[in-house]
MIDOSE-1310 file (N, C-alpha, C; in nm, 2 decimals, decimal comma, always signed):
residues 178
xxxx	-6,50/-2,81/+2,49/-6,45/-2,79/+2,63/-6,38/-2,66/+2,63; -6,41/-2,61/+2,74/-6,39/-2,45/+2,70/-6,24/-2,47/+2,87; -6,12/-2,41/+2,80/-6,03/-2,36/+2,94/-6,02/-2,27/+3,00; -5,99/-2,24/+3,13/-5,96/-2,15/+3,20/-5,84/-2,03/+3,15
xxxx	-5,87/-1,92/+3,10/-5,78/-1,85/+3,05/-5,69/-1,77/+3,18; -5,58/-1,72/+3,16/-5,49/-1,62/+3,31/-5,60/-1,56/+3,37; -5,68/-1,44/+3,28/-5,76/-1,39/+3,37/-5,84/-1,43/+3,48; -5,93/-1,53/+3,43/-6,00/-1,58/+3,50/-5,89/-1,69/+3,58
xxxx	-5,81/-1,75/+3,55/-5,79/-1,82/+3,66/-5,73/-1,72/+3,77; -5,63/-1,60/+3,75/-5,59/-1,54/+3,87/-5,75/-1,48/+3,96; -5,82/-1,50/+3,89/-6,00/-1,46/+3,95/-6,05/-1,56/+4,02; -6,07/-1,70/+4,00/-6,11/-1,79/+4,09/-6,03/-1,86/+4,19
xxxx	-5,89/-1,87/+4,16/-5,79/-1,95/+4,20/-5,79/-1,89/+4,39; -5,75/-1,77/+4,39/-5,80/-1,69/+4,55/-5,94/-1,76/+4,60; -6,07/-1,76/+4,46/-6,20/-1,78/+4,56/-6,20/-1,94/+4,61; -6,08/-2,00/+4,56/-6,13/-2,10/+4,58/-6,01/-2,17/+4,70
xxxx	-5,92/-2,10/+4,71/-5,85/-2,07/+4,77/-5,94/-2,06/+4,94; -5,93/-1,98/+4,92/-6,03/-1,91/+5,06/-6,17/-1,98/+5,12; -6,22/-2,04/+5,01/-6,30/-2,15/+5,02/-6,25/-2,30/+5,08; -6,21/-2,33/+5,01/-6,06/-2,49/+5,03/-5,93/-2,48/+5,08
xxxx	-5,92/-2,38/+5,16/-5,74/-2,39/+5,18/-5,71/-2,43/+5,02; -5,52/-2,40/+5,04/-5,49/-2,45/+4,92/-5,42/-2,52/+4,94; -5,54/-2,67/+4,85/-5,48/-2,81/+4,91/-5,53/-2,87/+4,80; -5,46/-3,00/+4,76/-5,57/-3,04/+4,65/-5,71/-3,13/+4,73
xxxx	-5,82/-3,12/+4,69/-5,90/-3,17/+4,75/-5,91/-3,33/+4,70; -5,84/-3,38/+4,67/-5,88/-3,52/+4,67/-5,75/-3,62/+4,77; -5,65/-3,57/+4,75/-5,53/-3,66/+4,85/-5,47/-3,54/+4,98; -5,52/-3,41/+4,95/-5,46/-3,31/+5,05/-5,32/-3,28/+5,08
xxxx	-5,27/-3,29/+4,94/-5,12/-3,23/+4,96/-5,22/-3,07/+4,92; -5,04/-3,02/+4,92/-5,05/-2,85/+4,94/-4,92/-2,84/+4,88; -4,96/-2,77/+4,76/-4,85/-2,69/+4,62/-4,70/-2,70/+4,66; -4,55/-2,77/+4,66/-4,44/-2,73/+4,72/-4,42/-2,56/+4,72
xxxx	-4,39/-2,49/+4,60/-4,41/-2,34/+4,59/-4,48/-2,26/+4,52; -4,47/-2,17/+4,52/-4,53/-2,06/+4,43/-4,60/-2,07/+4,32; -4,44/-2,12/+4,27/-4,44/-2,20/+4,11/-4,56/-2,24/+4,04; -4,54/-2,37/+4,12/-4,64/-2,50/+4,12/-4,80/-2,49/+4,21
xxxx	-4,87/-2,44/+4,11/-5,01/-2,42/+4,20/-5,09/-2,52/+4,15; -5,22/-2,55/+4,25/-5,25/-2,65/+4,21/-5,37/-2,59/+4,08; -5,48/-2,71/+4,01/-5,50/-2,70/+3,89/-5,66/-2,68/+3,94; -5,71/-2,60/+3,86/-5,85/-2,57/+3,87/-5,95/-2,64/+3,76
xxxx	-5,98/-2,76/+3,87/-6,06/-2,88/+3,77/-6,23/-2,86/+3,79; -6,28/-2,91/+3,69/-6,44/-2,88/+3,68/-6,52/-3,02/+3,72; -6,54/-3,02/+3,87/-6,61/-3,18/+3,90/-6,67/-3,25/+3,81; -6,76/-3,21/+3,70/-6,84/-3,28/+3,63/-6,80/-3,26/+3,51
xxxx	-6,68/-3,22/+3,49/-6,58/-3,21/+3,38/-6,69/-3,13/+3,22; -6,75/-3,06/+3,28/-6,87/-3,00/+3,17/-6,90/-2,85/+3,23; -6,91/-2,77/+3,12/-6,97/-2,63/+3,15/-6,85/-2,58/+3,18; -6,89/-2,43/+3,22/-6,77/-2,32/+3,24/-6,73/-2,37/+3,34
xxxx	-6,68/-2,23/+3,39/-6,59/-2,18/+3,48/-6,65/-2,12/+3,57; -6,81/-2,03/+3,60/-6,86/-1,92/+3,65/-6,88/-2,04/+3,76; -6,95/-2,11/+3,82/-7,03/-2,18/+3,92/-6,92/-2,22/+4,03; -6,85/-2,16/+4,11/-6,75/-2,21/+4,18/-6,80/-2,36/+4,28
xxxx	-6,92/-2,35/+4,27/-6,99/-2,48/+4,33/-6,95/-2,66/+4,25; -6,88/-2,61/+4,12/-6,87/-2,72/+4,05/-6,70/-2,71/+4,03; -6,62/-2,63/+4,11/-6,50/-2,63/+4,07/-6,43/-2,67/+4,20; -6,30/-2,73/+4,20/-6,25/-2,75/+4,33/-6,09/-2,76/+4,24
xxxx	-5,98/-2,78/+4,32/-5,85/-2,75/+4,35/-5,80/-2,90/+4,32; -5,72/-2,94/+4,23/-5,69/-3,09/+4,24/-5,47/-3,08/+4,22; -5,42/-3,14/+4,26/-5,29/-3,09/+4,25/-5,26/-3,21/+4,05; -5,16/-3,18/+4,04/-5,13/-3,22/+3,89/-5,13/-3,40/+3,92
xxxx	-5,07/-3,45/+4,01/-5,14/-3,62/+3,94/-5,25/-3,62/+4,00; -5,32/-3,60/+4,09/-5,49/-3,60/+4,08/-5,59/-3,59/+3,96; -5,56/-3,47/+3,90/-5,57/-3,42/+3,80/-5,57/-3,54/+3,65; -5,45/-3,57/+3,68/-5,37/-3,69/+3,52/-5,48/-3,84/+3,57
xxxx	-5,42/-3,82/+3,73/-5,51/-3,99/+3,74/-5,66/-3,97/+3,70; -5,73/-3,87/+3,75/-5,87/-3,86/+3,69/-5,89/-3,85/+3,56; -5,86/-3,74/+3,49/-5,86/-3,77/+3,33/-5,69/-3,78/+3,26; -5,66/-3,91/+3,24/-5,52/-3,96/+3,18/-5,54/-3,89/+3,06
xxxx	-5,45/-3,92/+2,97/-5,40/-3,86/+2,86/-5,45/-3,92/+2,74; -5,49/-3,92/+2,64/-5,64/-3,99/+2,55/-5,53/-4,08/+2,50; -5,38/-4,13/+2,46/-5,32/-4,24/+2,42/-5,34/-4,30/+2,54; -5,34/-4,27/+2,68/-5,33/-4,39/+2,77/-5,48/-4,41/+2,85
xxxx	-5,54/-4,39/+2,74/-5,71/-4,42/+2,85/-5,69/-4,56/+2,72; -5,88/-4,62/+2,84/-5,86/-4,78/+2,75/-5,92/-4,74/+2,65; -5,94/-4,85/+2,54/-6,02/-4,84/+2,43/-6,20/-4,76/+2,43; -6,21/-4,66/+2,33/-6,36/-4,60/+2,36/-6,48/-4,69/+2,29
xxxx	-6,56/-4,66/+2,28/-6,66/-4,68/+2,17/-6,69/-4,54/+2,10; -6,72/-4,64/+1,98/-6,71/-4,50/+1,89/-6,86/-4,59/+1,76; -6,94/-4,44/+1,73/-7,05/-4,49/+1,70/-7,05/-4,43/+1,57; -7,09/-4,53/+1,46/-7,05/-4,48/+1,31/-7,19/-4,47/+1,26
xxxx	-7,24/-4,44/+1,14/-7,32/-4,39/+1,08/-7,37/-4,27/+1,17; -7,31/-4,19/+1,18/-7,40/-4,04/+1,34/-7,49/-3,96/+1,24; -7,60/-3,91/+1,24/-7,72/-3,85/+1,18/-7,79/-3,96/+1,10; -7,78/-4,06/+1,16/-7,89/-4,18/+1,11/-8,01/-4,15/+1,16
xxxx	-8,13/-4,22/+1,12/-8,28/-4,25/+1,19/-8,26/-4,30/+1,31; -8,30/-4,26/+1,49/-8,30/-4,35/+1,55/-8,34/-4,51/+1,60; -8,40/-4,52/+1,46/-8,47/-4,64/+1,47/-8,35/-4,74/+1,39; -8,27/-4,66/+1,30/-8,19/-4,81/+1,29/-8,09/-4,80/+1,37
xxxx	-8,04/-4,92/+1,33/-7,89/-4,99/+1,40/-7,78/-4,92/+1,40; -7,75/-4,87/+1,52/-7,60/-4,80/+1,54/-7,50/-4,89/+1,54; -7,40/-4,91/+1,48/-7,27/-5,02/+1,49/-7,16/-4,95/+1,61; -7,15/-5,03/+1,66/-7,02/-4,95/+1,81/-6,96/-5,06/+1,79
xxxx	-6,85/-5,00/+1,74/-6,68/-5,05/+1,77/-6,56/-5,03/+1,88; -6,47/-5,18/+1,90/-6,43/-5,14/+2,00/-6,31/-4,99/+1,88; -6,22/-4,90/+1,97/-6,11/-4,86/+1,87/-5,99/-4,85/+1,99; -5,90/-4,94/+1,98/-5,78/-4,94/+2,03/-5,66/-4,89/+2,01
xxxx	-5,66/-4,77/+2,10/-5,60/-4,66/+2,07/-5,43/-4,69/+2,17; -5,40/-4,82/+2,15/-5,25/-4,84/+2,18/-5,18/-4,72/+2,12; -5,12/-4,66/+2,19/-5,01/-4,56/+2,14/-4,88/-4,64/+2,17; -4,83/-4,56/+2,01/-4,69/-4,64/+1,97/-4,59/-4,51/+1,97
xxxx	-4,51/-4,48/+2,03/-4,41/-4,41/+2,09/-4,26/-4,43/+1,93; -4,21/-4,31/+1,93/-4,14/-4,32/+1,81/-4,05/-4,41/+1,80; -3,95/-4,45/+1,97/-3,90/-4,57/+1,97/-3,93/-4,70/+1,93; -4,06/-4,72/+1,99/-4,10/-4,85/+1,90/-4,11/-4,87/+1,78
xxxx	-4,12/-4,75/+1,72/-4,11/-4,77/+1,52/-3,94/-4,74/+1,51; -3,89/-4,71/+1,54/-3,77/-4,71/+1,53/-3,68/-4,83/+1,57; -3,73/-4,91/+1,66/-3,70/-5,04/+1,70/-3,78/-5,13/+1,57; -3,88/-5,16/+1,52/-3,93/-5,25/+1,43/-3,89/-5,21/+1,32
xxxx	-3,91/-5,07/+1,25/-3,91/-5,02/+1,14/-3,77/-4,99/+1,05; -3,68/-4,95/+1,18/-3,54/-4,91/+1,14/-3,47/-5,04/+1,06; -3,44/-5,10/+1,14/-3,37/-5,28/+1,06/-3,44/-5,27/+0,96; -3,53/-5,26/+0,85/-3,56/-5,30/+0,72/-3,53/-5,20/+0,61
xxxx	-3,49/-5,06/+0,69/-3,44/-4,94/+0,59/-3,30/-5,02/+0,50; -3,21/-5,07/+0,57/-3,07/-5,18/+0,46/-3,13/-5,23/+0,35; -3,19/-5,31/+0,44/-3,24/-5,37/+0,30/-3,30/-5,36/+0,18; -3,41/-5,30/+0,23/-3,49/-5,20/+0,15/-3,37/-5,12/+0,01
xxxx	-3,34/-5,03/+0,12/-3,21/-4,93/+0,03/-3,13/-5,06/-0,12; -3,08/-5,10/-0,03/-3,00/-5,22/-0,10/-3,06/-5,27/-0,21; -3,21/-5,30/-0,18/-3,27/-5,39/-0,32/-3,27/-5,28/-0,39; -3,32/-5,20/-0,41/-3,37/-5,03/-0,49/-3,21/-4,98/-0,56
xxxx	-3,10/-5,07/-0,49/-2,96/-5,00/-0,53/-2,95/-5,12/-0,63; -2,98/-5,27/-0,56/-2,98/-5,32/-0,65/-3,01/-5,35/-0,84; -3,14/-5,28/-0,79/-3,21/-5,29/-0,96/-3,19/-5,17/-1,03; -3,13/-5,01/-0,97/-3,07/-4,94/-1,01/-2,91/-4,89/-0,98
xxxx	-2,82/-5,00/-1,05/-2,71/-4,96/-0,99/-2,63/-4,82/-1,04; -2,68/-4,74/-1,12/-2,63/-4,61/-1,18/-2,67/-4,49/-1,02; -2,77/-4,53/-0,98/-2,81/-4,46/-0,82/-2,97/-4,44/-0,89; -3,06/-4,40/-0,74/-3,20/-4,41/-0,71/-3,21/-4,25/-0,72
xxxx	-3,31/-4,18/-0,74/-3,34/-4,07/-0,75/-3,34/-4,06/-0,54; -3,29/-3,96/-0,49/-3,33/-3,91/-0,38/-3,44/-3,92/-0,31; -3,52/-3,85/-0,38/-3,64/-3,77/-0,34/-3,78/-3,86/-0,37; -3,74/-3,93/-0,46/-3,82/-4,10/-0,46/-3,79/-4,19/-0,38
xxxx	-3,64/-4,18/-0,35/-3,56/-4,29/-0,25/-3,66/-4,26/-0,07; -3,68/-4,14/-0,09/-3,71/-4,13/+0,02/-3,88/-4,12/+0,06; -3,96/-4,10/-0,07/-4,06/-4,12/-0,08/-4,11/-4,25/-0,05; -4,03/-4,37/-0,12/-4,06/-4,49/-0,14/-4,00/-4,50/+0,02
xxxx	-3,90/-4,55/+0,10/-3,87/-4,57/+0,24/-4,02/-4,53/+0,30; -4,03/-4,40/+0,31/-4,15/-4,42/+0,39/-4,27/-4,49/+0,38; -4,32/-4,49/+0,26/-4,40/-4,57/+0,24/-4,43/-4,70/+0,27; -4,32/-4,79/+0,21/-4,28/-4,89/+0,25/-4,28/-4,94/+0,42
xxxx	-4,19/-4,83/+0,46/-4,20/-4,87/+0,66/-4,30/-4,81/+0,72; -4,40/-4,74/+0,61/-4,53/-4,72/+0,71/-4,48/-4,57/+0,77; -4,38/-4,51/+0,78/-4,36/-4,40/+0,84/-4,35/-4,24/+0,78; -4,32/-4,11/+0,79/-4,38/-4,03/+0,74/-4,18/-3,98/+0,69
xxxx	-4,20/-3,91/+0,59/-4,09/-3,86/+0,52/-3,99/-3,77/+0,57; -4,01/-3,76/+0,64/-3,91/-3,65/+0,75/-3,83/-3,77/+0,84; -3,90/-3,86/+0,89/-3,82/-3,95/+0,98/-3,75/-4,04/+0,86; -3,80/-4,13/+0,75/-3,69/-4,17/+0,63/-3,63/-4,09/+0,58
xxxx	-3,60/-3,93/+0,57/-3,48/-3,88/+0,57/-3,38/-3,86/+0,68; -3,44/-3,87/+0,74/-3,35/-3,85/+0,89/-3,25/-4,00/+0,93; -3,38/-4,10/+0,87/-3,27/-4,23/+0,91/-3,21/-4,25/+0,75; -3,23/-4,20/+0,69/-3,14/-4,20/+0,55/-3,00/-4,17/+0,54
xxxx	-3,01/-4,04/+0,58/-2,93/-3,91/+0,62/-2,76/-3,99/+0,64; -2,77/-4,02/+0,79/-2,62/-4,10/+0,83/-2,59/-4,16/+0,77; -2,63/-4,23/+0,65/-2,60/-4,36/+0,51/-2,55/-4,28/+0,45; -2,59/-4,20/+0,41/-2,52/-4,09/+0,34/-2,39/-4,04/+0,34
xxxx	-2,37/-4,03/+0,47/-2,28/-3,94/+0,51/-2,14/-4,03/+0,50; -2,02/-3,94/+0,53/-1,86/-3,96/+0,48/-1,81/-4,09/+0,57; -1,89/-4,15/+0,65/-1,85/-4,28/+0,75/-1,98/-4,39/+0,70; -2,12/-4,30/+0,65/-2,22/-4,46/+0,57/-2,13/-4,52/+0,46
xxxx	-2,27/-4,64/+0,40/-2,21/-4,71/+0,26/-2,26/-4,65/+0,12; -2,33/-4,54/+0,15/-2,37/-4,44/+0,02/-2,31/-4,29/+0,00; -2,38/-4,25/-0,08/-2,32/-4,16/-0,12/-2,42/-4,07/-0,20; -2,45/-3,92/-0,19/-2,57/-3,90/-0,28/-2,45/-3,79/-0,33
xxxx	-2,51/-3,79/-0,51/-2,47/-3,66/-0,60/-2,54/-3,62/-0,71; -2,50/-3,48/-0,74/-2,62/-3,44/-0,84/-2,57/-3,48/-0,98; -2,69/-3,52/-1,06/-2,70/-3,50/-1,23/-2,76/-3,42/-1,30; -2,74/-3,31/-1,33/-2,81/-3,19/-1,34/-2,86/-3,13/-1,22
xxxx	-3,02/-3,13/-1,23/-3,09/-3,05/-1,08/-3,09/-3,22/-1,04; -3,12/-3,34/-1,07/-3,14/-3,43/-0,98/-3,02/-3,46/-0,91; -3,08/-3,53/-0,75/-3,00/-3,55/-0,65/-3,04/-3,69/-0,65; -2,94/-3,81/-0,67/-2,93/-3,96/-0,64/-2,86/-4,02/-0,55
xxxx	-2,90/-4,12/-0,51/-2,84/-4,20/-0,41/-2,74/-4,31/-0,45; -2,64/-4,33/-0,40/-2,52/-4,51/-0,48/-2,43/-4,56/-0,38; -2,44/-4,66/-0,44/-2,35/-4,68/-0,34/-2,14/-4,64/-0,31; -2,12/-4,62/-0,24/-2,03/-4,55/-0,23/-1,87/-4,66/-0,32
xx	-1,78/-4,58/-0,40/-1,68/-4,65/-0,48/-1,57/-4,68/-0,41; -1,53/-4,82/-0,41/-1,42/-4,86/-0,31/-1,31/-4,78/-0,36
């Protein structure tokens, strides 16, 4: 899919302009200002830019409602073995591309960080290496290592129930001394 770069859009946007009023052609509002111009969409959502026969003016939710955002379209088909013989069997699957929004992992995933922590403090009560502590969190909740440091982090800190300090170069995690 090839986009419309400045040049060319300050080049068609007038022709199409002068062509279409500037309106969006599918509900017929007209841009509030300057600012906000409307979006130069390709009818048949294929090929360039040159054919102004295939381009028209759509304002921004015209635009979204026609092609939504690929987490919020429904499920595709998606065809596996691609450079097979046409003669065999293509398998199509449905792929259900529910998008999960960070809150929702942070709503399921968060509550099992305590515990987690806890058992690992458990079976090492001298403290947990850091940097494994935080390897292992992710893993475990399925999430990526920047967000288990991040929800680590406040545990740590001078109001959590831990405490991290170094032993030589290593940095460990404990629980904090009454």
């Amino acid at each position: 899919m090839t986009r419309l770069n400045a040049r060319q859009r300050k080049e068609k946007y007038p022709q199409l302009v002068a062509r279409d009023d500037e309106k969006c052609n599918k509900c017929g509002r007209k841009p509030p200002n300057e600012v906000k111009k409307l979006i130069i969409h390709r009818i048949d959502n294929q090929g360039d830019y040159s054919d102004l026969s295939k381009l028209q003016l759509l304002c921004y939710r015209c635009n979204y409602l026609k092609n939504p955002r690929i987490k919020e379209r429904k499920p595709l088909d998606r065809r596996e073995g691609e450079g097979k013989e046409e003669d065999e069997d293509v398998v199509v699957e449905k792929i259900d591309l529910e998008y999960v929004s960070s809150l929702d992992v942070n709503r399921k995933q968060k509550p099992l960080l305590m515990p987690y922590v806890e058992g690992r403090l458990d079976k090492s009560p001298k403290g947990v290496d850091y940097s494994d502590l935080v390897a292992s969190i992710a893993l475990k909740l399925d999430i990526v290592t920047r967000t288990a440091e991040k929800w680590l982090i406040p545990y740590c800190s001078s109001e959590g129930p831990y405490e991290t300090f170094k032993d030589g170069k290593t940095r460990y995690v404990r629980r904090k001394k009454p």
